[in-house]
N, C-alpha and C positions, 0 to 999 in steps of 0.2 A: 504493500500500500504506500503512495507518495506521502513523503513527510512534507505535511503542510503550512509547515512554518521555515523551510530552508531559502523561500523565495524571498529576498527582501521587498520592501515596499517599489524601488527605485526597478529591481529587474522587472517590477509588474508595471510600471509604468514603462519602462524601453519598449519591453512586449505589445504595447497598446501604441505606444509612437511606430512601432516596425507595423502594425498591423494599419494602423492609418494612413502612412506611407505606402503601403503597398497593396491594400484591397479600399481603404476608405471607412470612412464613419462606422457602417454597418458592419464591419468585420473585428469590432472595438467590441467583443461580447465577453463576459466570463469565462463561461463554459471553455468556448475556443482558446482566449490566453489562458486556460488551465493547462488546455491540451497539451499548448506548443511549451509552457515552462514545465512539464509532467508532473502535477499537484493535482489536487482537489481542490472542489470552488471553497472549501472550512479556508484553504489558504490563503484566496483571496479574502476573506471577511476578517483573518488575523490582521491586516493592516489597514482597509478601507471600509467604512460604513454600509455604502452602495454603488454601484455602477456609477451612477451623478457622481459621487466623491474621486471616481478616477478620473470620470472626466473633466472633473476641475483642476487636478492636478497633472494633467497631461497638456490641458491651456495654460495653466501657468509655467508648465515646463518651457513651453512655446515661448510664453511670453516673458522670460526673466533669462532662458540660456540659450536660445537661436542665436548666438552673437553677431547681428547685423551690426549691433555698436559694440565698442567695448568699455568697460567704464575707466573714466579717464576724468582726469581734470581740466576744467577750459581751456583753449588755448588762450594765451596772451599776446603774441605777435601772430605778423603773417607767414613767419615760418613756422610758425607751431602749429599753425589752422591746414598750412597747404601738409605737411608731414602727417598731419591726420588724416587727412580724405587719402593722400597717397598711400598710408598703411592700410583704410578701410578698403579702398579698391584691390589692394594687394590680396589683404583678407578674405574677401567676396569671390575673386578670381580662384584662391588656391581652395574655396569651402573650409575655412579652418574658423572654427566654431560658429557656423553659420551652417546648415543643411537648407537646402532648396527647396530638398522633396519635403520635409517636413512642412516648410514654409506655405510650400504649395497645397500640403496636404491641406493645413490649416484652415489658407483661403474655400478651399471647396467646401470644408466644414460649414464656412462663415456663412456659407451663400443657402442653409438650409437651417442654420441657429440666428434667430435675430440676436440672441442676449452675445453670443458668440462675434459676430460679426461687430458689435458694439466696441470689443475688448479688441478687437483687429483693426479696426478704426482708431482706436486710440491710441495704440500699439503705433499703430503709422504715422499718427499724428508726433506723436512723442518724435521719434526719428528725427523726422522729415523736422523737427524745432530743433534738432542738434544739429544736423546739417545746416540746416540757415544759419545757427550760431556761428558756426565753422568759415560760411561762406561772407559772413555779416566781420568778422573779425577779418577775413585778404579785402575789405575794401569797399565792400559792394552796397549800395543803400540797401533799405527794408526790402521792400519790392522787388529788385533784382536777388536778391540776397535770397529769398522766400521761392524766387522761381528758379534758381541756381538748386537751391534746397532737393526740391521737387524734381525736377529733371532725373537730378541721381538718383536718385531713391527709387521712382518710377521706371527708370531705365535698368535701373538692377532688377529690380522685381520682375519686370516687364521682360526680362531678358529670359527670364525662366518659363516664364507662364506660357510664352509662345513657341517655345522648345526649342530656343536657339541654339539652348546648349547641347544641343546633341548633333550641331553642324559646326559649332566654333569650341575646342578644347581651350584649355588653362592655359596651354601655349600661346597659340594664336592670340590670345584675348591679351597677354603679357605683352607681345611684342608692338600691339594694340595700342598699350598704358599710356603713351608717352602724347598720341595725339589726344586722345581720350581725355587725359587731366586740360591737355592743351586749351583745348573746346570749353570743359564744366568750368576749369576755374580763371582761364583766359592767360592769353600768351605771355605776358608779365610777370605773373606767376612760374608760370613752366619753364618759363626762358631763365628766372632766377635761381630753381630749382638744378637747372642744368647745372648752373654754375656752380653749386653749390657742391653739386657728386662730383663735377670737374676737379674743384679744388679739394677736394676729400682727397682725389686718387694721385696729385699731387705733390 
């Protein structure tokens, strides 16, 4: 008989993000993440209430470790702001604590949970206010600053959703970075940037 208490809380929640990711909402059942960690449903109720309590904690998983940001302290110059977007782009490119499929998974969730969808909304909002921070600090008024914001953000996400990535690899996308920053955060930027790895390698 499966010992019902070896599965931690944390493996029953991976089990429920791998099952999201890969069949969707309705594949998020008990029974089946019983199957696939080999326990019994007593095991799941040793660490969660009910079904709703996973999938609270499978949204907050979402929403606290998908590392689209990372936590950091504001920049204070404009090389602290551009070094940030250019580590985030880095970040997003190589998927290093950021998962897509999760991300994406999420989204389809949102589009059949209103209260869901609410939490992803504001999830986006949040970002998309760090970015502008980011863009608001290299120079840019409000306004430009807010739709600099939003471009990247949208363009990243955007870039999954439509399945880009599975015709442009990490490569590709790397050798990419350099016009890419050129474009979001504009050629004075980029252009200083250069100089700055120039004189590094100096």
């Amino acid at each position: 008989m499966p010992n019902i208490t070896k599965v931690t809380a944390e493996e029953w929640i991976d089990a429920a993000r791998d099952a999201l990711i890969n069949d969707g909402l309705a594949a998020v059942k008990i029974d089946r993440l019983a199957k696939t960690l080999g326990v019994t449903r007593g095991g799941f109720y040793h660490h969660f209430e009910n079904h709703d309590a996973l999938l609270d904690y499978l949204l907050e998983r979402w929403a606290t470790s998908n590392g689209f940001l990372q936590e950091t302290r504001s920049p204070k110059t404009k090389a602290e702001a551009f070094a940030e977007i250019n580590k985030l782009v880095d970040r997003l490119i190589q998927e290093e604590a950021y998962s897509p499929a999760f991300d994406m998974a999420v989204r389809e969730w949102a589009r059949i949970d209103p209260e869901v969808r609410r939490i992803v909304e504001k999830v986006d909002d949040d970002r998309i206010k760090w970015l502008t921070e980011l863009f608001t600090v290299l120079g840019f008024n409000s306004k430009e600053a807010l739709m600099r914001g939003r471009m990247l953000y949208m363009h990243q996400v955007g870039f999954y959703s439509i399945g880009y990535h599975t015709r442009y690899g990490a490569s590709e996308r790397l050798r990419n970075k350099p016009a890419y920053l050129e474009i979001i955060c504009g050629r004075p930027y980029a252009a200083a940037a250069k100089r700055r790895k120039a004189a590094k390698r100096a």
